[in-house]
C-alpha positions as CSV (number, residue, x, y, z in Angstrom):
1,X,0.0,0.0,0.0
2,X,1.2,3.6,-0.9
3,X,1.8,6.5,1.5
4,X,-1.6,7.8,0.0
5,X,-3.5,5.0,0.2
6,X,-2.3,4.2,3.8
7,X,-3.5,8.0,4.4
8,X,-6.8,7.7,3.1
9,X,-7.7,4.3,4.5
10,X,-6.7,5.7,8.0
11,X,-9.3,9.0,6.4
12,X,-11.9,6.4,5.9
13,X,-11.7,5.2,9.2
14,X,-12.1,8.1,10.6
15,X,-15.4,9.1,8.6
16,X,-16.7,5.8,9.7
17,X,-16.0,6.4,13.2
18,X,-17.2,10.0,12.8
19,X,-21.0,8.9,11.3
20,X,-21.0,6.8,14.3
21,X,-19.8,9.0,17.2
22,X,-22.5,11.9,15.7
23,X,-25.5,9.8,16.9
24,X,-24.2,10.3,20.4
25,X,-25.4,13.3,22.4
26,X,-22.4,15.2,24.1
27,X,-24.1,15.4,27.7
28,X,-23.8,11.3,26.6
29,X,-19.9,11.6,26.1
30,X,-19.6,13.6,29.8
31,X,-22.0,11.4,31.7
32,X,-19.5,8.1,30.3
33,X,-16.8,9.9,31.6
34,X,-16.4,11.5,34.9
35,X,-13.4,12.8,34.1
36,X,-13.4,14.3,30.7
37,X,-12.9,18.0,31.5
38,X,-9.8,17.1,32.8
39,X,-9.0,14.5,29.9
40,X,-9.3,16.8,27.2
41,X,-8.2,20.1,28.7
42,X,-4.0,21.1,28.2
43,X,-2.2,23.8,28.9
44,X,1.2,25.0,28.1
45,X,3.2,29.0,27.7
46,X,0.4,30.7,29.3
47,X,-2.2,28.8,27.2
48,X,-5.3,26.5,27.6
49,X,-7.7,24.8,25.5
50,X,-10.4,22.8,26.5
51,X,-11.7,20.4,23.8
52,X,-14.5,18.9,26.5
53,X,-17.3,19.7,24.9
54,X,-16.4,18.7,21.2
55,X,-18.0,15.7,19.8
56,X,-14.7,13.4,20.3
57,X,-13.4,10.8,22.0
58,X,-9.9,8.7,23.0
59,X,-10.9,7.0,20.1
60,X,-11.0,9.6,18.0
61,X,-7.4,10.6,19.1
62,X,-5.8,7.0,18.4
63,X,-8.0,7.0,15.1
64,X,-5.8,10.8,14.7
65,X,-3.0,9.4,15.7
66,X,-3.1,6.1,13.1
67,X,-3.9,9.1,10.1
68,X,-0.4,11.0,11.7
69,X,1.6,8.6,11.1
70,X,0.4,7.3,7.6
71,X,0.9,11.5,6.8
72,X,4.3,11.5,8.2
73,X,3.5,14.5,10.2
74,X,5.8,13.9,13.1
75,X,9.1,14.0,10.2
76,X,7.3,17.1,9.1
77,X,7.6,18.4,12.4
78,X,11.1,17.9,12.7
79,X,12.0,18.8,9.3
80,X,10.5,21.9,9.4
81,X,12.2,22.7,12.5
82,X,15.6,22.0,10.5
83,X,15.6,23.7,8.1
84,X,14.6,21.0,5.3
85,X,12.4,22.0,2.4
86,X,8.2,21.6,3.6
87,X,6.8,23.4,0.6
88,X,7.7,21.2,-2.7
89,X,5.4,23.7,-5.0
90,X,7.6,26.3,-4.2
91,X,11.0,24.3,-3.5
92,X,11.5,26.1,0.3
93,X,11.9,25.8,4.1
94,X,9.3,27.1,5.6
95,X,11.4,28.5,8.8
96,X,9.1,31.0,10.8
97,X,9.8,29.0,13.9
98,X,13.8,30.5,13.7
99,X,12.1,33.8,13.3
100,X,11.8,33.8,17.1
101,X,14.6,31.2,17.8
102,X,13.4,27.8,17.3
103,X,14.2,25.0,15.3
104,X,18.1,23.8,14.5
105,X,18.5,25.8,11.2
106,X,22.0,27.2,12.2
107,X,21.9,29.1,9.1
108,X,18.8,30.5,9.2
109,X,19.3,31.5,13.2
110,X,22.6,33.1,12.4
111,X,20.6,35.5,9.6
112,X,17.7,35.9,11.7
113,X,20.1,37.3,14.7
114,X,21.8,39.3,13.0
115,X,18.5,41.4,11.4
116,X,16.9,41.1,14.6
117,X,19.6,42.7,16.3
118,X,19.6,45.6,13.5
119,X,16.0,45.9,13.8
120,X,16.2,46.1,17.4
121,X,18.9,49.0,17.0
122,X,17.6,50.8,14.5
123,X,13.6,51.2,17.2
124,X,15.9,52.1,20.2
125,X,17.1,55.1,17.7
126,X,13.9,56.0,16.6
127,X,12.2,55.5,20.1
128,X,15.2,57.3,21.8
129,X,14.6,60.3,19.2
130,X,18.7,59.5,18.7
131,X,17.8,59.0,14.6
132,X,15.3,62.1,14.1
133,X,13.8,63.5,11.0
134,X,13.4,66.6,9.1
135,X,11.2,68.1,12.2
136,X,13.3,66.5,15.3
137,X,11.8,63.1,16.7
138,X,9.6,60.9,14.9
139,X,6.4,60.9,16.5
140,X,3.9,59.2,14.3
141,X,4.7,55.8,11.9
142,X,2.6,54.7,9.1
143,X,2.6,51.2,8.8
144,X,2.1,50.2,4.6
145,X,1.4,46.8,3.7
146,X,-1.5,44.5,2.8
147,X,-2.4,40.8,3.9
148,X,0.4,39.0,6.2
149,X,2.8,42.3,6.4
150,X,-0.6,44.2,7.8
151,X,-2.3,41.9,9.4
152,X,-0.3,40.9,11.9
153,X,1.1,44.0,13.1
154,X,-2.2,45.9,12.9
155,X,-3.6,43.2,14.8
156,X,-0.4,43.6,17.3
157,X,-0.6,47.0,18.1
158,X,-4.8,47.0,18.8
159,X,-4.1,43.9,20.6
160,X,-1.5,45.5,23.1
161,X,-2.4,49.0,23.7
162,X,-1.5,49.1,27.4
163,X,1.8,48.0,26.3
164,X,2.0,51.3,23.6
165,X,5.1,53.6,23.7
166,X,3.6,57.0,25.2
167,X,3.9,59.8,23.0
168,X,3.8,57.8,19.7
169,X,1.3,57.5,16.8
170,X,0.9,54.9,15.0
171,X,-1.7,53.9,11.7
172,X,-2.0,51.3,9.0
173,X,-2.8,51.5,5.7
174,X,-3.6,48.5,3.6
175,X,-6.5,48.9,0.8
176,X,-5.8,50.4,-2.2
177,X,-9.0,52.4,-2.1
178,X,-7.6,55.9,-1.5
179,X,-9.5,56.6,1.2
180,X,-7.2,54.5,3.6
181,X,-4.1,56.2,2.7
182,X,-5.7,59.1,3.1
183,X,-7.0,58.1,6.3
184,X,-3.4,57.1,7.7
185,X,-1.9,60.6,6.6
186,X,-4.4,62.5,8.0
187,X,-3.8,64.9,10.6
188,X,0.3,64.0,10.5
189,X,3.4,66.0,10.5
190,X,5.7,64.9,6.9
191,X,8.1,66.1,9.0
192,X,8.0,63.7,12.3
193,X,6.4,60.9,10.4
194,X,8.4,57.9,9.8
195,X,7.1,55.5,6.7
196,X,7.3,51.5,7.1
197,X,6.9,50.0,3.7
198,X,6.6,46.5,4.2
199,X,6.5,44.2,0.6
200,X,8.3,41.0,-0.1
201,X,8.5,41.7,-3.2
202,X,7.9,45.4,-3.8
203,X,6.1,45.0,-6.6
204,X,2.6,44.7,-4.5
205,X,0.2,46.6,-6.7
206,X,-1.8,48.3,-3.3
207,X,1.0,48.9,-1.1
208,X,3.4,50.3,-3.6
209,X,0.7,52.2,-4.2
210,X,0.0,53.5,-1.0
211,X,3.7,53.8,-1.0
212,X,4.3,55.7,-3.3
213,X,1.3,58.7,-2.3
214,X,3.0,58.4,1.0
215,X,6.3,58.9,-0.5
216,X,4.9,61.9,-2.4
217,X,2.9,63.4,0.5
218,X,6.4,63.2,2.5
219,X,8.4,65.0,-0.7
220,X,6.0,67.8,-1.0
221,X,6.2,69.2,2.5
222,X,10.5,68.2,3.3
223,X,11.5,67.7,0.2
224,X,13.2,64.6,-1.9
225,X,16.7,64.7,-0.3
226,X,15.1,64.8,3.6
227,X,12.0,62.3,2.7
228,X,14.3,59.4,2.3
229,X,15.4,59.5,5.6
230,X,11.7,59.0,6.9
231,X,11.2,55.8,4.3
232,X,12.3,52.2,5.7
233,X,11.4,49.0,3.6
234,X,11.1,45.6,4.9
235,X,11.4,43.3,1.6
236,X,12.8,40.4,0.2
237,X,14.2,42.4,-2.6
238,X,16.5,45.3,-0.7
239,X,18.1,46.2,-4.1
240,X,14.2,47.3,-5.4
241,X,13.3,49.1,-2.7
242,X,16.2,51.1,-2.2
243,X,16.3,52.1,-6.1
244,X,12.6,53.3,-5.3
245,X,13.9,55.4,-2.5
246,X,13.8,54.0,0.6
247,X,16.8,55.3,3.2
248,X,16.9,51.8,5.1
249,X,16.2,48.4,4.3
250,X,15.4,45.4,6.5
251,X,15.3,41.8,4.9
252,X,12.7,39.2,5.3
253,X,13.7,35.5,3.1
254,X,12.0,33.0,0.7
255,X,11.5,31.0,3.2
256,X,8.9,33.1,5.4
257,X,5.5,32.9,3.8
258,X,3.5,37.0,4.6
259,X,0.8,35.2,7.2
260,X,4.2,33.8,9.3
261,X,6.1,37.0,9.0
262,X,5.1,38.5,12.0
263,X,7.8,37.5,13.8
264,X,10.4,39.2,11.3
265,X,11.3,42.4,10.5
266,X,7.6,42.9,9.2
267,X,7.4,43.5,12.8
268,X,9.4,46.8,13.3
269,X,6.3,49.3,13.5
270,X,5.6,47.4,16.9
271,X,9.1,46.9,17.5
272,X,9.0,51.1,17.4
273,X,5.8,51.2,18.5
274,X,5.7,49.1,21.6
275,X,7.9,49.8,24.8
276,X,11.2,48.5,25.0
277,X,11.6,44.6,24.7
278,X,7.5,43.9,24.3
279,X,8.6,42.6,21.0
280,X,10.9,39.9,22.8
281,X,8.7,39.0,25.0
282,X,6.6,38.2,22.5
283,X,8.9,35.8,20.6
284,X,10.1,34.6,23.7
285,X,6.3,34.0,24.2
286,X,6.1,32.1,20.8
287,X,9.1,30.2,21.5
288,X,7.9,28.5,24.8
289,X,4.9,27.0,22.5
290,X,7.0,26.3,19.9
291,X,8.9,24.1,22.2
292,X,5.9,22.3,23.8
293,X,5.0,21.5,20.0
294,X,7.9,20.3,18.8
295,X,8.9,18.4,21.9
296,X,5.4,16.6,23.5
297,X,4.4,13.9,22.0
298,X,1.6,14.3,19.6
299,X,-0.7,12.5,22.0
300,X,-0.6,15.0,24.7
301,X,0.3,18.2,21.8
302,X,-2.0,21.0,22.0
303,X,-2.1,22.0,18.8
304,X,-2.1,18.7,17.5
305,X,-5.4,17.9,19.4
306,X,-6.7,21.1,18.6
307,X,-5.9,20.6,15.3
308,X,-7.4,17.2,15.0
309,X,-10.7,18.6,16.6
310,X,-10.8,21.0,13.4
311,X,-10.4,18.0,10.8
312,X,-13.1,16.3,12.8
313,X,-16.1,18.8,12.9
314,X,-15.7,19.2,8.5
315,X,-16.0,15.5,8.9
316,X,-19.4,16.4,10.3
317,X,-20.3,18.5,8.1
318,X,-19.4,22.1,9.6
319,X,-18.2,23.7,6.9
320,X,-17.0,26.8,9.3
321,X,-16.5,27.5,12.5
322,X,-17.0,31.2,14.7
323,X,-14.1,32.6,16.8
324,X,-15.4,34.9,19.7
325,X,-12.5,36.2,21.4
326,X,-14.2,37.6,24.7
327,X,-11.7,41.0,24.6
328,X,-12.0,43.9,22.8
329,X,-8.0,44.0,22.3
330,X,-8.5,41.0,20.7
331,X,-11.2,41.9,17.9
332,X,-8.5,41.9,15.1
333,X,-8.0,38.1,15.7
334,X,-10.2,36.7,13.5
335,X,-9.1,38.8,10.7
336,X,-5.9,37.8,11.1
337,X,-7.0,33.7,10.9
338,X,-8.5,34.0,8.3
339,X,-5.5,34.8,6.5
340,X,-3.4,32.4,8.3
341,X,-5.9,29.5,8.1
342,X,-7.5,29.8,5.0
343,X,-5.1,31.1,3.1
344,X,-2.7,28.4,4.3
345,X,-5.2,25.5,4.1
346,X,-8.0,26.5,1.8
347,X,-6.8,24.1,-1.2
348,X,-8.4,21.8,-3.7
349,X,-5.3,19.3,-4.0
350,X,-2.8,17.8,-1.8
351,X,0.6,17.9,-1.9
352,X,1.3,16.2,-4.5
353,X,-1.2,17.6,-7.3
354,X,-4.1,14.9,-6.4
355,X,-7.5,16.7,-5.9
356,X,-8.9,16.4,-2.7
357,X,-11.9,14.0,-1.7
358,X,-12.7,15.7,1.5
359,X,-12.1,20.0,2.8
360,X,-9.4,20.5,3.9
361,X,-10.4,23.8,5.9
362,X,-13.1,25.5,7.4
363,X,-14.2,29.1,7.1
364,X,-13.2,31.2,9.7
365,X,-15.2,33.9,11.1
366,X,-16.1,35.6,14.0
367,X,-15.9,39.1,15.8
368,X,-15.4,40.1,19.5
369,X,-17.5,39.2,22.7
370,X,-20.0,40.7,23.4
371,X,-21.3,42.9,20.8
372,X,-21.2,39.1,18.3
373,X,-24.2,38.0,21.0
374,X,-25.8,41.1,20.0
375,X,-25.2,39.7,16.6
376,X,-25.0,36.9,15.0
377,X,-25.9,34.4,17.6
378,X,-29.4,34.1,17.2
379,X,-28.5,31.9,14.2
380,X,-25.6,30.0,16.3
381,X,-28.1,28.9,18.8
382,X,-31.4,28.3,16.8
383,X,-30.3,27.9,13.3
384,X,-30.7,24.8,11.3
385,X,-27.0,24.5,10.4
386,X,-24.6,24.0,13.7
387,X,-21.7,26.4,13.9
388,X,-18.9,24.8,16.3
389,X,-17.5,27.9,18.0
390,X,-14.2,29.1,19.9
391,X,-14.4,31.2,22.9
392,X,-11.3,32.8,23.9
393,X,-11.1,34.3,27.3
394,X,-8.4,36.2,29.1
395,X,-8.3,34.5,33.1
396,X,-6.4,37.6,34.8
397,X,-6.2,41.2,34.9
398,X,-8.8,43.3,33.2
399,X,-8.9,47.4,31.9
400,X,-11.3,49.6,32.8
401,X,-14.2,49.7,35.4
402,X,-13.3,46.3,37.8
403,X,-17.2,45.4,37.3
404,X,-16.9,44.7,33.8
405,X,-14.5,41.7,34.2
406,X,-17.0,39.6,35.9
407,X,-20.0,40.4,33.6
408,X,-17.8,39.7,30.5
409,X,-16.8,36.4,32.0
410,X,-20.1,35.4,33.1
411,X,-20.7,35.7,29.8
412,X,-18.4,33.9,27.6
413,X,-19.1,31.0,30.1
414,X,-22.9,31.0,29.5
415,X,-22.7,30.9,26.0
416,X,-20.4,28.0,25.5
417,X,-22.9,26.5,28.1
418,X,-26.2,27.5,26.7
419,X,-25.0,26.4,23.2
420,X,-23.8,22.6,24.8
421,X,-27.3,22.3,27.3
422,X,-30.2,23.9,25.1
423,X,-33.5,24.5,26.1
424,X,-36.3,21.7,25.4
425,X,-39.6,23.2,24.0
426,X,-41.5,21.3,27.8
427,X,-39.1,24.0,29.2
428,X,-39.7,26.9,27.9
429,X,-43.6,26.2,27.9
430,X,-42.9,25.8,31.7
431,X,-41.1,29.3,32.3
432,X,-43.8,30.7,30.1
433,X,-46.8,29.6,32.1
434,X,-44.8,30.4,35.3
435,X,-45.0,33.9,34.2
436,X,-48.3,33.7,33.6
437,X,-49.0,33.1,29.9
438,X,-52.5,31.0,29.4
439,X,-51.7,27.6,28.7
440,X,-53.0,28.0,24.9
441,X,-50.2,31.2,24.1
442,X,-47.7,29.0,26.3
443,X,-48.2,26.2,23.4
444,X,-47.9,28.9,20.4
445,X,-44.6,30.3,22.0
446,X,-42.6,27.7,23.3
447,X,-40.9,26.3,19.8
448,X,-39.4,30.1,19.2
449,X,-37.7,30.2,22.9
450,X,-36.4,26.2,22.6
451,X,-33.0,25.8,22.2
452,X,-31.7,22.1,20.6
453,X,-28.0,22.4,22.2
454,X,-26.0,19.8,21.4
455,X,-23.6,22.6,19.4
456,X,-19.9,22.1,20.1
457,X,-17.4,24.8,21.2
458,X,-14.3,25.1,22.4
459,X,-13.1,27.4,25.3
460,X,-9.3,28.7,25.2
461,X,-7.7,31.0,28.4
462,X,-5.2,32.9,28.2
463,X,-3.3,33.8,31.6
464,X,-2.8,37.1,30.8
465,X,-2.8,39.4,28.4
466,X,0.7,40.3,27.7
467,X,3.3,40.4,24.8
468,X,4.4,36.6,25.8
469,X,1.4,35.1,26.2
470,X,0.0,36.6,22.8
471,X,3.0,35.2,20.9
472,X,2.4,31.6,22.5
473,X,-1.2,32.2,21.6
474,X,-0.1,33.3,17.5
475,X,2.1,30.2,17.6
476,X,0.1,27.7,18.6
477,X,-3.0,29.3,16.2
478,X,0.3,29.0,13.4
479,X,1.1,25.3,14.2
480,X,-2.7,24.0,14.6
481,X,-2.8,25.3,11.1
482,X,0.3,23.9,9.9
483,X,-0.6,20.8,11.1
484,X,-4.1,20.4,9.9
485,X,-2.9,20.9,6.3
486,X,-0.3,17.9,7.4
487,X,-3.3,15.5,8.2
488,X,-5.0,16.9,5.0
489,X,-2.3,16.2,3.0
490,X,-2.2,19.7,1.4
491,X,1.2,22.1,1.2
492,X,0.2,25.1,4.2
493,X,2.6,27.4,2.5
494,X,1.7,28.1,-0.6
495,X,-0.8,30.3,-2.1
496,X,-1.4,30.1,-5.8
497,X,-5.4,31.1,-5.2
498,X,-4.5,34.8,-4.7
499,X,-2.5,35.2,-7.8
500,X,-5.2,34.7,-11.2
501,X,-7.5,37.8,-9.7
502,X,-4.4,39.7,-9.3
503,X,-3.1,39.2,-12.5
504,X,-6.4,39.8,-14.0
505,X,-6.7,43.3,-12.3
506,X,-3.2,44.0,-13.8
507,X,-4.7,43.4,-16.9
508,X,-7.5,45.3,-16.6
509,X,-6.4,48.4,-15.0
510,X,-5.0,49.8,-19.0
511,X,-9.3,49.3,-19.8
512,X,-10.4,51.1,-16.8
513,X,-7.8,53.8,-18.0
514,X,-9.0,54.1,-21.8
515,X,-7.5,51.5,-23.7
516,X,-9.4,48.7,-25.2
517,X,-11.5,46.5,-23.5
518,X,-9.8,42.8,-24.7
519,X,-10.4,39.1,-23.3
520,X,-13.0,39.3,-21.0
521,X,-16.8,38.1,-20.2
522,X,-19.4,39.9,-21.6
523,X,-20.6,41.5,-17.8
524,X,-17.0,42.2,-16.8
525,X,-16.7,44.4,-20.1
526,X,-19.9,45.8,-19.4
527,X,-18.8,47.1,-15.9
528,X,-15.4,48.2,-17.1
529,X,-17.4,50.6,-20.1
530,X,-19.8,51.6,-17.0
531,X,-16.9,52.8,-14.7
532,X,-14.4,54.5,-17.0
């Protein structure tokens, strides 16, 4: 039998085992096992995720197991952690794990210290106003990049506001729609504004065009000599982005895919931006989880179980899932998943070019605690399609009045439980005539206030909300990822679905101008004749 048929007869297993174990109730699954909070709950950096009340069992991890090891996904692991090439369409290490110094890629390590150190230089000389600019101190940074080189450090600097250097600005600007750029210069001085162009390749079609009105803004009021001295670049191609006129260039390598790039020199805004070693702490933060991952057994691996819980629930069907982070510094998060996750795993063939017979990722949506119940949760309760969800919930510390803590807590913890107990329709007749409806309007309104429960979520703490235990948090969200895709069989570091609509806009941006409409549909020449 070949490696992929050994991996999809473990698959098949696991469908049959899943059409099985969907029959069974989950107050079922607790009520066999007096100990299943504890059995599927882990913790480790600051982080922990309880699986309890997902439709699984400990057969469901050995069946996970059986499907690892016909994937090879421990030798991924560790080859990944080396060094060794993990995405074959592309020929490439995929080495985000040195970015924040783990894995044994000597090589890689060596080049990552030495930019991090630079990087780390070149904030304390901005932050210390020691490198000034045509006004004196910087004092405001625009952030220009789109997809993984915003993402991440927008979400970053939202996320750890009480951790902000005082007396500096900071704004991102991403869409090509002129009204973001606009938004981002608004208000600034050219002259105590520092630029962060951040582009692997710099030739990104939106941010070297918000690059370049930010680079003319900046020439208009200091001039072309002084503007390049408030211009830095993070790229894979230094040579480019200096001829186009930035003053200093940070590198970021092949082998760093945008989503994973966080941890790079795509991180300098915060690096600036954030008090003095918050960016350390949060490697130092992704590192500790890196280390439970790559040295626990998968058994007992958090992001391997949570990973495996993922798989499972398109197994049954749910075709996405809702994250709820319960934190308003945490409302960029699901933004930034969906990137990493679907980007990385949304795929129609595995690794080797065969097409899929089953998904190999959900969709990922979701928006911040509370104002979501206010939402969308009516359908997430009562709606004929079930939604697994994922709460998040910080367990210490809190901002604002000390009142609010508890209430947001209490919460968080009665969704997850009203979505696992439900309300039978008996029920609600009963609270209904108890409040003194007649027995006959009782009858009419009890089906709208039932509940079926039954719906799965899963509940991850943080300790704290810091810079360390965010980077654990990033890392394990990166590895659960990386490892579904193992399991799937698909390559997690590619992204070939993002270039054919780019290209296609290159093409038609000369017909939006003038030229001649050529090689399209009939309703996309249409709107191109309406708009020009």
């Amino acid at each position: 039998m070949s490696g992929y048929e050994a991996r999809e007869a473990a698959w098949t297993k696991l469908e049959a085992h899943a059409a099985d174990l969907a029959k069974t109730p989950l107050k079922a699954l607790f009520e066999a096992d007096a100990e299943r909070t504890a059995r599927f709950t882990k913790s480790a950096a600051g982080v922990t995720v309880d699986l309890s009340r997902q439709r699984l069992t400990g057969d469901t991890l050995k069946l996970f197991l059986d499907l690892a090891r016909e994937a090879d996904v421990s030798a991924k692991l560790a080859a990944m952690g080396k060094g060794e090439i993990v995405n074959p369409t592309e020929g490439r290490a995929a080495l985000h794990v040195a970015l924040r110094g783990s894995g044994s890629a000597v090589d890689a390590r060596a080049s990552v210290d030495r930019t991090r150190g630079e990087v780390k230089v070149f904030a304390h000389e901005i932050a210390t106003g020691k490198r000034q600019g045509a006004g004196g101190p910087f004092k405001s940074i625009v952030h220009i990049g789109i997809g993984g080189s915003d993402l991440g450090p927008r979400f970053l600097y939202d996320a750890l506001k009480r951790f902000r250097r005082p007396g500096m600005t900071m704004r991102f600007a991403a869409n090509v729609d002129g009204a973001e750029i606009a938004d981002a210069l608004e208000g600034l001085d050219p002259a105590t504004t520092l630029v962060v162009v951040v582009s692997k390749t710099f030739t990104t079609q939106e941010t070297m065009a918000n690059a370049d009105a930010a680079r003319a803004w900046l020439i208009a009021a200091i001039g072309e000599a002084k503007a390049k001295d408030h211009v830095v670049a993070v790229s894979a191609a230094p040579d480019r982005a200096k001829a186009w006129g930035a003053g200093a260039v940070f590198p970021f390598w092949d082998w760093v895919g945008g989503r994973y790039s966080l941890w790079s020199a795509v991180g300098l805004s915060c690096e600036i931006g954030l008090v003095d070693d918050a960016f350390q702490q949060l490697l130092d933060g992704a590192a500790a989880m890196d280390a439970h991952v790559f040295e626990t057994p998968l058994p007992d691996n958090l992001a391997f179980r949570a990973a495996c819980v993922q798989s499972l629930n398109r197994l049954y069907g749910m075709k996405t899932y809702a994250l709820i982070p319960y934190g308003r510094r945490l409302q960029l998060l699901p933004a930034f998943l969906q990137q990493l996750e679907m980007e990385s795993n949304g795929k129609g063939v595995d690794a080797e070019g065969r097409t899929l017979k089953r998904s190999s990722a959900a969709v990922t949506w979701g928006d911040a605690g509370t104002n979501a119940q206010h939402s969308f949760f009516q359908l997430l309760h009562q709606g004929r399609d079930v939604t697994p969800v994922e709460f998040l919930l910080i367990e210490r510390g809190s901002e604002g009045p000390a009142s609010h803590r508890n209430m947001l807590l209490a919460n968080v913890l009665a969704q997850a439980q009203a979505l696992y107990e439900g309300k039978t329709e008996a029920a609600a007749k009963q609270e209904l005539l108890d409040k003194g409806e007649t027995p006959k309007r009782a009858a009419e309104l009890a089906p709208h206030r039932a509940f079926t429960g039954d719906r799965p979520s899963t509940m991850i703490g943080l300790d704290a909300l810091t810079p360390k235990t965010l980077g654990a948090l990033l890392a394990f969200y990166e590895h659960r990822t990386v490892l579904q895709a193992w399991l799937a069989g698909v390559n997690p570091f590619d992204q070939w679905g993002v270039e054919l609509g780019k290209q296609m806009a290159a093409g038609l941006l000369p017909a939006l101008q003038g030229d001649e409409v050529k090689n399209v549909d009939p309703a996309t020449k249409a709107w191109v004749e309406k708009l020009r």
